[in-house]
N, C-alpha and C positions, 0 to 999 in steps of 0.2 A: 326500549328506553334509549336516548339519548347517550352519548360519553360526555365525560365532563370537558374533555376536549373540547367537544362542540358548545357546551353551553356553559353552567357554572354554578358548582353548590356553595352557597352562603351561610356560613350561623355567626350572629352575630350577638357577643359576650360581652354582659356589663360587671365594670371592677365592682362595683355596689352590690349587686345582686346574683353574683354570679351560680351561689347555689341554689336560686330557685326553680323550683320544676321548669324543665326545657316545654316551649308551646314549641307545637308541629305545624305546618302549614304548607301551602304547595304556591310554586312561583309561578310566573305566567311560563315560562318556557318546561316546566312540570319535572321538575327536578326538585326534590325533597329538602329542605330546609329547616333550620333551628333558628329563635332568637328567644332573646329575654327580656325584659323591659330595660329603661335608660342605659342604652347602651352607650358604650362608648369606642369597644375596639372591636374590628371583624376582623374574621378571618372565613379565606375561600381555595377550596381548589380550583384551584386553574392550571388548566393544563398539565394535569398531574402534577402538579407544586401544589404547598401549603405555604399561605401568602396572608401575611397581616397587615392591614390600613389602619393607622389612627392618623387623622386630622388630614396631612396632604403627604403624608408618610406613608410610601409600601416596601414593604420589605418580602424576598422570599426566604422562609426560614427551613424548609424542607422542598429541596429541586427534582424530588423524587417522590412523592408517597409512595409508590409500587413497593419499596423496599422497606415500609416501615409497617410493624404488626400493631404497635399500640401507641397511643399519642396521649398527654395531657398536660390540660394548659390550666395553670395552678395562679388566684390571684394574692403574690406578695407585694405588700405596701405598695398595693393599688398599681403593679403592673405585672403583667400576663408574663407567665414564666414556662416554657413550653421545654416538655421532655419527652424523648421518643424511644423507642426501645425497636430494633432494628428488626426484621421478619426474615425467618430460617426457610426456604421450598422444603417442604416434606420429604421424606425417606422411605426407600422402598423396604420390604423386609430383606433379609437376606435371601428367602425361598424364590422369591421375585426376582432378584435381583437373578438369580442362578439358571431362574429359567429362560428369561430374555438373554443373558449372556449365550447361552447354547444354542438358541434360537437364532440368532444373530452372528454365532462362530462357525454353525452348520449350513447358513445360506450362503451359496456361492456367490452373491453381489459384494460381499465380505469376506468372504471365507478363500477367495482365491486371490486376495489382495495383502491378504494378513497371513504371514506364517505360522504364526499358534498362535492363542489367545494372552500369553504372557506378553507379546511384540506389540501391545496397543494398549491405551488407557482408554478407560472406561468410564460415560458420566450417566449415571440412571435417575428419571424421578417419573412420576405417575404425569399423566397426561390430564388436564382438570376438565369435565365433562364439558360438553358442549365447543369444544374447541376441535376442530377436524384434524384428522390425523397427518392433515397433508401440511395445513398451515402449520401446526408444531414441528415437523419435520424442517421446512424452510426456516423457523423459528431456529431451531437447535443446530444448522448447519452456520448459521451468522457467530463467532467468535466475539463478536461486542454483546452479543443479546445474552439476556439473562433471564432465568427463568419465567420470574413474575412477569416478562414481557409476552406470554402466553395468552396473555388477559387483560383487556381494556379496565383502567378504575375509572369506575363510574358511580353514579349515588347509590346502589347498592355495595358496593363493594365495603366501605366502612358504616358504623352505628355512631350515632353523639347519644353521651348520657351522662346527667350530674356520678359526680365522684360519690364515695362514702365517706367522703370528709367534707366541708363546707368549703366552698370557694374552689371547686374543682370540679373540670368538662373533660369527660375522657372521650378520644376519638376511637376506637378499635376495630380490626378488622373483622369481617362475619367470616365464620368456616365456608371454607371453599367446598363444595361436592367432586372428589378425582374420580377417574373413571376405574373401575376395580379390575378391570382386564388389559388396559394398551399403554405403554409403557415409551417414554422418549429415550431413547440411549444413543449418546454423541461417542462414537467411535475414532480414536487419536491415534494413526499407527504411529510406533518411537521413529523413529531418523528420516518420515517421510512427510511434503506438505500438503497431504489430503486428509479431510475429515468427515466423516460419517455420519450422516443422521437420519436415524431410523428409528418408525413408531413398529412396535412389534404388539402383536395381540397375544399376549400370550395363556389366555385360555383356548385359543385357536390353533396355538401354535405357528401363527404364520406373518409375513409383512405387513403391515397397514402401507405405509407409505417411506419411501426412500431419496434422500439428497445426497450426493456427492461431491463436493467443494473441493478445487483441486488448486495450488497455489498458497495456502493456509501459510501467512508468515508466523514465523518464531517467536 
């Protein structure tokens, strides 16, 4: 499949009509699409933005979708009124959590750099399948990067579908599949500017993959 980077999902919402059944269709560049009849306002991702045109008007109204779980764009006095509810990365359990710490405190690529396990901060979250252990690693070692940057949004990644209320499109995200064994842990030691990132398998009990970023500003 394509990223929407490369190409561009379109559904496009009319204020008249906007609760009736979404028709499905596929574009020529085959990326998945909504519209409704007499439209009047679209809106598209591009470039992981959510981006609305009416007439010779664009606007970006969300510079991010990565970051958003659920969207819906509600028609009041016949204009689109878009509210977003922000997206949480998942949480490991604690049992997880304890066992990649150990894993990760007892390896000497870490463990001879880190005085005890208290002298460092620790960020845990699941690794989402199909994402290699090597690229989350490089992922987790960048200090600007943020989780959901793990994963390209593309026309799977969100669903369109009428509201339960009349004159409402909700945009949502589809559950992600995580990997139930490899775990990314961004390892911080206190008072030094190196930072850690390592995919640990921990029904293996062993590495996947390791970065070490040295220079890390404050």
């Amino acid at each position: 499949m394509e990223s929407v980077r490369r190409s561009r999902l379109v559904f496009v919402l009319s204020l008249t009509v906007l609760s009736v059944s979404i028709a499905v269709f596929a574009t020529a560049t085959g990326i998945a699409a909504t519209a409704t009849a007499d439209t009047g306002y679209e809106f598209a991702i591009e470039d992981d933005a959510l981006v609305e045109t009416s007439g010779r008007t664009t606007e970006v109204l969300i510079s991010d979708i990565g970051t958003v779980n659920h969207i819906e764009i509600t028609n009041i006095n016949r204009s689109p009124v878009v509210r977003a509810t922000p997206w949480e990365p998942p949480e490991l359990s604690r049992s997880k959590q304890a066992r990649a710490k150990r894993i990760i405190t007892t390896d000497g690529s870490v463990a001879d750099t880190v005085a005890s396990p208290a002298d460092a901060v620790y960020t845990m979250r699941p690794v989402p399948r199909g994402v290699a252990s090597e690229r989350a690693a490089v992922v987790g070692a960048d200090p600007t990067a943020q989780w959901h940057d793990l994963t390209a949004v593309n026309e799977s990644t969100f669903t369109v579908r009428n509201g339960t209320t009349a004159g409402v499109v909700v945009i949502e995200r589809t559950e992600q599949r995580l990997s139930d064994r490899r775990v990314l842990v961004v390892v911080e030691p206190i008072d030094r500017e190196t930072r850690y990132s390592v995919v640990v398998d921990i029904r293996n009990e062993r590495i996947d993959a390791f970065v070490r970023l040295r220079g890390v500003p404050e």
